[in-house]
Backbone bond lengths (Angstrom), bond angles and torsions (degrees), N, CA, C in turn:
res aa  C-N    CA-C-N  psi(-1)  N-CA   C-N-CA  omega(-1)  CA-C   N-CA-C  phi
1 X - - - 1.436 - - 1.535 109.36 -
2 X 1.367 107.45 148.44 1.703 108.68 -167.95 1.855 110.46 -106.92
3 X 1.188 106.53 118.60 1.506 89.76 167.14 0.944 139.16 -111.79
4 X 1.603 123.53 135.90 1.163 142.93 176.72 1.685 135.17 4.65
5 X 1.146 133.75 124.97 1.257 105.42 -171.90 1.339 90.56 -131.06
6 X 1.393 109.02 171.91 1.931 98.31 165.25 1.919 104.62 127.18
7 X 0.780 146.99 178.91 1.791 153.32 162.49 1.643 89.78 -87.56
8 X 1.251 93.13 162.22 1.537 103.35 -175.86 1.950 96.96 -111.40
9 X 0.959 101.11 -175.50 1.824 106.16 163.98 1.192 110.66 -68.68
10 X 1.196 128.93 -34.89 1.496 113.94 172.97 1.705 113.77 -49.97
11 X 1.397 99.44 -56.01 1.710 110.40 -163.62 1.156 111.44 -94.40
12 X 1.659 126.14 15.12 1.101 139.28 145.52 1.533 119.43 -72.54
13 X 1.081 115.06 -31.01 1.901 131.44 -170.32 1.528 93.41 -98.36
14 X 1.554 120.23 -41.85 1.476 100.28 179.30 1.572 129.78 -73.46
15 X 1.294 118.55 -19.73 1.501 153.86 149.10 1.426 103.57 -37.04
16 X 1.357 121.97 -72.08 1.236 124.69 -176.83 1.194 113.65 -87.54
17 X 0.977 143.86 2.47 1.782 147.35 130.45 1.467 137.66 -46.12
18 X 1.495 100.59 -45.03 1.345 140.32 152.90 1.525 115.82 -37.88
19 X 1.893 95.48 -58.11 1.836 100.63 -164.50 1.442 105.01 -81.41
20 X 1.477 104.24 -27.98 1.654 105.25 -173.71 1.440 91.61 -75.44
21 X 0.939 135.19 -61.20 1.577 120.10 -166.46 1.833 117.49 -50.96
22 X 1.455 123.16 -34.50 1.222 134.88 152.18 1.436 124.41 -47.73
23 X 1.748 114.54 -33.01 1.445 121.40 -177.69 1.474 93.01 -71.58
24 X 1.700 112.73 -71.38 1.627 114.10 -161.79 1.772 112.02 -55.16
25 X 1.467 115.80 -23.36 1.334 105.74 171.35 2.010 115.51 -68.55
26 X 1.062 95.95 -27.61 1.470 126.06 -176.82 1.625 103.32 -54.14
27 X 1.316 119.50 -67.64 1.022 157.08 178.41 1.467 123.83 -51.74
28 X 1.810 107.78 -38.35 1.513 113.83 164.36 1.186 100.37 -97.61
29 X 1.731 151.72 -27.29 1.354 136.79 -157.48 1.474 112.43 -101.04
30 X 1.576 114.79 -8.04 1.437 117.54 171.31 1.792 109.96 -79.17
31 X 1.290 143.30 -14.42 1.282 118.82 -159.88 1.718 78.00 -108.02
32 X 1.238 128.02 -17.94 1.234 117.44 175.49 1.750 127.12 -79.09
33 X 1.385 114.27 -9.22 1.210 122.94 164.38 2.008 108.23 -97.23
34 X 1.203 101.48 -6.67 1.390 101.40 175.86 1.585 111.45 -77.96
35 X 1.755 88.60 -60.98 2.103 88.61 163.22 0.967 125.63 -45.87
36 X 1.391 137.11 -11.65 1.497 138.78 -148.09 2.017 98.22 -114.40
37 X 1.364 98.06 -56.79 1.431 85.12 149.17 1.552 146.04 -100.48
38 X 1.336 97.51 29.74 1.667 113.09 160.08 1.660 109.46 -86.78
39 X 1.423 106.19 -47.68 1.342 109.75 177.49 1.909 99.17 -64.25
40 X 0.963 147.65 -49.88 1.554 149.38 -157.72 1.936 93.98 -80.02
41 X 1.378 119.35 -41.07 1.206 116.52 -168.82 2.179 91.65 -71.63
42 X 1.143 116.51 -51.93 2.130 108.85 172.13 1.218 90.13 -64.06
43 X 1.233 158.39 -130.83 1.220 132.32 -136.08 1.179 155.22 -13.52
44 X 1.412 98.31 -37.86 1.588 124.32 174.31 1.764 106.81 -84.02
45 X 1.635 110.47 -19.57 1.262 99.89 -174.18 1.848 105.73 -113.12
46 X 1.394 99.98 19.12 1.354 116.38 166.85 1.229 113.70 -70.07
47 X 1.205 105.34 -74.34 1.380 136.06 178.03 1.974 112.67 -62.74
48 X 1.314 141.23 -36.85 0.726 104.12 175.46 1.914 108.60 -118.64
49 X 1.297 97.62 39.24 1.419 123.90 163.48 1.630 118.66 -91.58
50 X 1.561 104.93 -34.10 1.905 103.74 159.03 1.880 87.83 109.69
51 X 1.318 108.54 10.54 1.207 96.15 179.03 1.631 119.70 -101.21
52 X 1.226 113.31 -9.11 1.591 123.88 135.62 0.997 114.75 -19.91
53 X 1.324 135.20 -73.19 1.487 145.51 -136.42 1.593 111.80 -62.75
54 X 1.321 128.70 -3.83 0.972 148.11 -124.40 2.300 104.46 -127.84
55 X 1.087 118.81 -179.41 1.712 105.15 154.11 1.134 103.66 -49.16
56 X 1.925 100.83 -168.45 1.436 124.22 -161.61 1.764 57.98 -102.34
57 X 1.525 124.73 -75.52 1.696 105.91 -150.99 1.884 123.77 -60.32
58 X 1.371 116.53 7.15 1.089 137.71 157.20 1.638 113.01 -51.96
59 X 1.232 95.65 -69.97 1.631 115.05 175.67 1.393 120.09 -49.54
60 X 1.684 99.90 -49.97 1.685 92.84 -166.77 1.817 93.13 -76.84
61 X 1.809 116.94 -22.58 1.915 94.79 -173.12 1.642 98.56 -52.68
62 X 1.460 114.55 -51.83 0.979 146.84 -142.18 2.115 92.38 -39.51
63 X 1.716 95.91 -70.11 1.652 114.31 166.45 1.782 121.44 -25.65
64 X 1.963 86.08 -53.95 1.926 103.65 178.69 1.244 99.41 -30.25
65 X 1.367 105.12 -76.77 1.510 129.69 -174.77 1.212 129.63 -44.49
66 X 1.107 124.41 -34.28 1.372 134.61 153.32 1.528 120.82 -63.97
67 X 1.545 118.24 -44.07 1.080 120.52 -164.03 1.794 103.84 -86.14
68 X 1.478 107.18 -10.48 1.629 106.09 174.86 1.237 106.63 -85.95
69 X 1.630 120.59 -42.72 1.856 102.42 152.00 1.166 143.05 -19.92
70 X 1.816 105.21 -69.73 1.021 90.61 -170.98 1.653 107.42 -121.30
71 X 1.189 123.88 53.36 1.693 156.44 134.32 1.765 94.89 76.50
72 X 1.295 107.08 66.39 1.272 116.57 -163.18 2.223 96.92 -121.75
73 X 1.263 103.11 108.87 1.574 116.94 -153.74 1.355 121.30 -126.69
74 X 1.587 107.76 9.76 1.310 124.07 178.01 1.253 125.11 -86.42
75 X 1.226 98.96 -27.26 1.876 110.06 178.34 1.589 92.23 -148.79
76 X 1.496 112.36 172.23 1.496 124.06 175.32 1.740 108.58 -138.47
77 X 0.754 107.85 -176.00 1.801 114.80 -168.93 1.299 111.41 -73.85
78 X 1.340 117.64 -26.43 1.596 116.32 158.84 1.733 113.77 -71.71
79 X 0.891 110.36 -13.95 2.241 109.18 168.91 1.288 103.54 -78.84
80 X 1.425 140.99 -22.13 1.110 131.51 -174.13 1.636 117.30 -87.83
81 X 1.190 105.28 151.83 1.662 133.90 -159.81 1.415 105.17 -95.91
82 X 1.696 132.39 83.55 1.297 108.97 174.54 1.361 110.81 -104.61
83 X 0.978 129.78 122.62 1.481 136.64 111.25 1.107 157.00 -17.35
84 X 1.407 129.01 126.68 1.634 108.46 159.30 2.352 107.02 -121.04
85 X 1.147 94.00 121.23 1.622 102.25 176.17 1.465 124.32 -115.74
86 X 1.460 122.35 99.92 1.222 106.03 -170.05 1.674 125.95 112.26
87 X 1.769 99.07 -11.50 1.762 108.85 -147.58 1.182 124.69 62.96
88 X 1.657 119.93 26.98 1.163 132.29 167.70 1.713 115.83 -124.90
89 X 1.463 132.93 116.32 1.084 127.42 176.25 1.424 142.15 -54.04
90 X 0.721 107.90 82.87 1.878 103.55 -165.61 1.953 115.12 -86.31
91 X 1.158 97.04 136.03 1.699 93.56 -167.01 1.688 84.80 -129.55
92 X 1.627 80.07 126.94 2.061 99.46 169.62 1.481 106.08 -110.69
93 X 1.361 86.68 174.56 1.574 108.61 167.81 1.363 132.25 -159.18
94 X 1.317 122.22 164.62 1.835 99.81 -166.06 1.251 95.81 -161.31
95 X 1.717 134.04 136.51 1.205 118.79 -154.54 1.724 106.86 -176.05
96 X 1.210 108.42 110.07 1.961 111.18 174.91 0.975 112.37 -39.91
97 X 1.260 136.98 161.49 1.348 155.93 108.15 1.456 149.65 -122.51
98 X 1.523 124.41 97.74 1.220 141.41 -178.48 1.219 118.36 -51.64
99 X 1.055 164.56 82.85 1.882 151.71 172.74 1.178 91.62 -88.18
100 X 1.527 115.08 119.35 1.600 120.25 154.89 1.975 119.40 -73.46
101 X 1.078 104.76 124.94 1.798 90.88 179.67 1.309 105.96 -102.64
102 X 1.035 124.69 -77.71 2.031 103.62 171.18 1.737 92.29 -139.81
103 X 1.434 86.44 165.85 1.603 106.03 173.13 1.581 102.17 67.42
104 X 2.040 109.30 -133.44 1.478 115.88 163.01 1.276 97.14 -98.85
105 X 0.624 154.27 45.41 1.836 146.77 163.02 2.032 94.99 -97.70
106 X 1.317 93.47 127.92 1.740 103.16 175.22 1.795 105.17 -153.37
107 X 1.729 95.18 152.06 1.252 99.58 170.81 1.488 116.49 -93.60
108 X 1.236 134.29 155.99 1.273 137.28 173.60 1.534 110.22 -124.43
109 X 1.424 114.31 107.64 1.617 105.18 173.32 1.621 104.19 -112.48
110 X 1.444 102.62 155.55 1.788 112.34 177.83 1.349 101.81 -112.68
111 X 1.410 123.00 104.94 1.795 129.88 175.33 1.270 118.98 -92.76
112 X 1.315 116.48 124.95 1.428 113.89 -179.32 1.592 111.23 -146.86
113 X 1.577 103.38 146.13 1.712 90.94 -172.85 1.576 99.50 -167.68
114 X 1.401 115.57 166.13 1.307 123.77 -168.06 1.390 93.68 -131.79
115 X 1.771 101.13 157.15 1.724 103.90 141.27 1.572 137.22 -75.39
116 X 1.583 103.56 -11.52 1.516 104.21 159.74 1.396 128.70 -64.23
117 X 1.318 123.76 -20.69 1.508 126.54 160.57 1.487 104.31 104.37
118 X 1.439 111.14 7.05 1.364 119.47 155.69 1.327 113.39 -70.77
């Protein structure tokens, strides 16, 4: 007599329980690493765009403006950290983020980033 090989229906449903729960986490934590380098991609193109060179409130319109482009609503040009290190301007930033995934279960990420490339 031959036996069976294969997942049964049980471990077929737990498999696919598994992936869907991996998709919807999938699904809320990608547009939040997208903002994160939308906000790092205006900063970075602050600074080596020459629009640094300017005030500290130069800089942060400078961000506004960028960040109404490209619809970036998490922080504004007054959250940002400027600096100068070196005789070079460096502009940070640092910023929560909550993603709820279902029920009370939530993610919490801490984002932080410079134009020095640290």
């Amino acid at each position: 007599m031959k036996t069976q090989r294969g997942l049964s229906m049980f471990g077929i449903l737990l498999v696919c329980i598994g992936l869907v729960l991996v998709a919807i986490g999938g699904l809320k934590v990608v547009p939040v690493y997208i903002e994160y380098f939308n906000v790092k991609k205006a900063v970075s193109g602050i600074v080596q765009g020459g629009e640094a060179r300017g005030t500290v409130a130069d800089v942060r319109r400078a961000f506004d403006k960028r960040a109404q482009v490209d619809d970036i609503q998490i922080i504004s040009g007054a959250d940002l950290e400027i600096t100068k290190e070196g005789g070079e301007v460096v502009v940070s930033f640092a910023y929560p983020k909550k993603v709820p995934l279902f029920g009370n279960l939530s993610l919490y990420f801490d984002f932080a980033g410079s134009s020095s490339g640290n």
